[in-house]
C-alpha positions in Angstrom: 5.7 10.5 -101.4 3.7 8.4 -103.9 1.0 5.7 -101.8 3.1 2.7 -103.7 6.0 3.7 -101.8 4.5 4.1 -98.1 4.5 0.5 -96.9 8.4 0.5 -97.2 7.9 2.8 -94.2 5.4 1.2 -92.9 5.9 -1.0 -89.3 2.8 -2.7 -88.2 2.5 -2.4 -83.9 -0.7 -3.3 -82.1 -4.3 -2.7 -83.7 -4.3 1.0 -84.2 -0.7 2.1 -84.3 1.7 2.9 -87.2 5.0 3.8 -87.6 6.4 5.7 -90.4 10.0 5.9 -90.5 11.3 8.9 -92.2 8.2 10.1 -93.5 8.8 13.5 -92.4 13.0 12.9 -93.3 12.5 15.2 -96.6 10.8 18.2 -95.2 12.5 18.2 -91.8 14.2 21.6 -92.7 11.8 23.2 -93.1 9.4 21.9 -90.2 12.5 23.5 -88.1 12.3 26.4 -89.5 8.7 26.6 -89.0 9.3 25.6 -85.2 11.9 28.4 -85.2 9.7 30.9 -86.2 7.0 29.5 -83.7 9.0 29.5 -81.0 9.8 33.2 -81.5 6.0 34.3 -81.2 5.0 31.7 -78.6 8.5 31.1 -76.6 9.4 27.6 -75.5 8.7 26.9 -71.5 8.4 24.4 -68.8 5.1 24.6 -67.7 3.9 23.7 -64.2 2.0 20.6 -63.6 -1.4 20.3 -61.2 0.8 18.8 -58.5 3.1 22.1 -58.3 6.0 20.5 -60.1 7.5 21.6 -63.6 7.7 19.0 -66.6 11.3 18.6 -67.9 10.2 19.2 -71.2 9.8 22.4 -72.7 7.2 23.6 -74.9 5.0 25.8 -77.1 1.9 25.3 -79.2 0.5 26.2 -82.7 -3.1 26.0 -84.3 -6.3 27.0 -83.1 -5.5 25.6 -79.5 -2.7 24.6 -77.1 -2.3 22.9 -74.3 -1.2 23.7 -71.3 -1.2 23.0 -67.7 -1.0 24.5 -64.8 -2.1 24.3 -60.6 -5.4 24.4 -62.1 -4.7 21.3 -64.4 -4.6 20.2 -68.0 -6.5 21.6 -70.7 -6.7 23.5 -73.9 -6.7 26.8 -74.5 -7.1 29.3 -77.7 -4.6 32.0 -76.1 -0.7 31.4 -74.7 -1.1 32.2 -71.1 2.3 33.7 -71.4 1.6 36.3 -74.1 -2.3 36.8 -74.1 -1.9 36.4 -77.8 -4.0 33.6 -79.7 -1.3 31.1 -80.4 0.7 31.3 -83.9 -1.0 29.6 -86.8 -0.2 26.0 -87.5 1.6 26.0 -90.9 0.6 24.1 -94.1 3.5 22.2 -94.2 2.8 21.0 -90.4 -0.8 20.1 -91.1 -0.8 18.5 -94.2 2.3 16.6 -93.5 -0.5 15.1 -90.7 -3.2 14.5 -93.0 -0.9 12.8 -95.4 0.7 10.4 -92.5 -3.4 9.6 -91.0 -3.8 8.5 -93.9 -1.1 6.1 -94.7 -2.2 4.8 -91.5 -5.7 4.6 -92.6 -6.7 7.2 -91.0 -8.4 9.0 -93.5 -10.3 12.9 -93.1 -8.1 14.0 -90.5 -8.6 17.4 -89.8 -6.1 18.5 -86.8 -6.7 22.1 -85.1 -3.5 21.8 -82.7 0.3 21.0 -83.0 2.2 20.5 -79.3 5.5 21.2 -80.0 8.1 19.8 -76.8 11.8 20.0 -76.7 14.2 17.5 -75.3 17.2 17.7 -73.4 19.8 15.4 -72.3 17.9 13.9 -69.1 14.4 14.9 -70.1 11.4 12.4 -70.4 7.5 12.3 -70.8 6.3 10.0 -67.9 3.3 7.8 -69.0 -0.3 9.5 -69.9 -3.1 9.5 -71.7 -4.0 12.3 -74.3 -7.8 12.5 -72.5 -8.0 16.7 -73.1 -9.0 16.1 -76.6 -13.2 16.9 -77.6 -12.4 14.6 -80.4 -10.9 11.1 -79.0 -12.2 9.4 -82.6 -9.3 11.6 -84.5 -5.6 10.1 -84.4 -2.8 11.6 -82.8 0.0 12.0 -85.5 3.9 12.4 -83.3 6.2 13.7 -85.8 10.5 13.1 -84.0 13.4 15.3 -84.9 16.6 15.6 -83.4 18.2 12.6 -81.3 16.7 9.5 -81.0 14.2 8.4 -78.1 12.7 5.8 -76.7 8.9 5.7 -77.2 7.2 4.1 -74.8 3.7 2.5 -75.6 1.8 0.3 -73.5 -2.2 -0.8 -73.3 -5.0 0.6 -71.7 -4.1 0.5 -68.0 -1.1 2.1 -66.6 0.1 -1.1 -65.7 -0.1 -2.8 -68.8 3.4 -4.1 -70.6 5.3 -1.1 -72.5 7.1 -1.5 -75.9 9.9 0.3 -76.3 10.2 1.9 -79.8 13.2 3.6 -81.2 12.3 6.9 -82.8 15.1 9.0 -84.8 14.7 11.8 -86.7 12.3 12.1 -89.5 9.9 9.2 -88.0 6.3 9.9 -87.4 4.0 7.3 -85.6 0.1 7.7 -86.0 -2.0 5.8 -83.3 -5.6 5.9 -83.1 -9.2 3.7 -83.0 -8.9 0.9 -80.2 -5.2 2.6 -79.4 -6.1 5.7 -79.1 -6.1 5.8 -75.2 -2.8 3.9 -75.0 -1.1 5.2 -72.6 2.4 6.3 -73.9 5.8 8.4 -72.8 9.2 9.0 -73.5 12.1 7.4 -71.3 14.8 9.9 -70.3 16.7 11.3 -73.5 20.1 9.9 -73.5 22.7 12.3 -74.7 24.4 12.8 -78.0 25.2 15.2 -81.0 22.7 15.3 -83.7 23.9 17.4 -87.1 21.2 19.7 -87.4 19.3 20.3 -83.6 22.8 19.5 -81.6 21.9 18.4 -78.1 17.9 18.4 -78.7 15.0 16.5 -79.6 12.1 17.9 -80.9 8.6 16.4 -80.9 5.5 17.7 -82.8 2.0 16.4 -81.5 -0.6 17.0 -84.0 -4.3 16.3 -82.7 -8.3 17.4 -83.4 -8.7 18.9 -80.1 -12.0 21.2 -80.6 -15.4 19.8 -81.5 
């Protein structure tokens, strides 16, 4: 997409958050396709949370780490626990589809060495949080949505701070980072519907500088 033509995407949010809408709109088929093949090496799973509860939200990861959590809590990790295999590479297309939204939201020399990848059902949602497991906190997170919409929550610095509540529909990416970047954020529960290409799904790409 040419620079002249990013501001009509462009929606201004607090000091440190942008939202592009349909940034990723033109290379969403093939993002899928990339998740597909993903998904086959490093399969899609609820993972258990410290607690001893499971997250409604499925996932897998790509890049040189992933997260994951468990009983013995949240962190990154260069192999799948499932497989024992280091996790699949992140694609070109995934990583320099971040770069290119950092830096329409001036966040320029992103380098990002992970890619969360969750899945949305009917009924699913991210509760509020903080992305804390990252060595780098001074790099962006870049959230690339597919599938049906969601509600993005995003709220200040405390837990208890007000929340927006952003639509996000397929093709959006948002970009937060500098005196956002330990917002903390979520997703309300995914209300139900039909999309054309993922059905009854939402897919959410997470693209971060976790390693030093």
């Amino acid at each position: 997409m040419p620079p002249e033509q990013l501001a009509l995407f462009a929606e201004p949010l607090p000091e440190g958050v942008t939202i592009l809408r349909g940034f990723a709109l033109s290379q969403a088929g093939a993002i899928l396709a990339e998740v597909e093949r993903i998904g086959e090496a490093a399969p899609f799973r609820a993972m258990q949370v410290p607690g001893g509860g499971t997250m409604s939200v499925a996932m897998t990861n790509c890049g040189a780490a992933g997260w994951v959590t468990d009983l013995r809590g949240y962190r990154y990790s260069p192999a799948d626990p499932l497989t024992g295999q280091p996790w699949p590479d992140m694609p070109a297309l995934i990583h320099d589809l971040a770069v290119r939204a950092a830096d329409a939201a001036g966040f320029e020399g992103f380098q990002p060495d992970a890619c969360l990848i969750n899945r949305y059902e009917p009924g699913a949602r991210m509760g509020l949080h903080q992305d804390r497991d990252e060595a780098d906190r001074s790099a962006p997170i870049v959230s690339v949505s597919l599938g049906l919409s969601a509600t993005f929550l995003f709220g200040g610095l405390k837990r208890s701070d007000p929340q927006a509540r952003i639509a996000l529909n397929h093709g959006d990416v948002v970009v937060w980072g500098g005196p956002a970047r330990m917002a903390y954020h979520g997703i309300a529960p995914l209300k139900d519907g039909l999309h054309p290409e993922l059905g009854r799904l939402r897919l959410n790409l997470t693209i971060r500088k976790a390693l030093v």
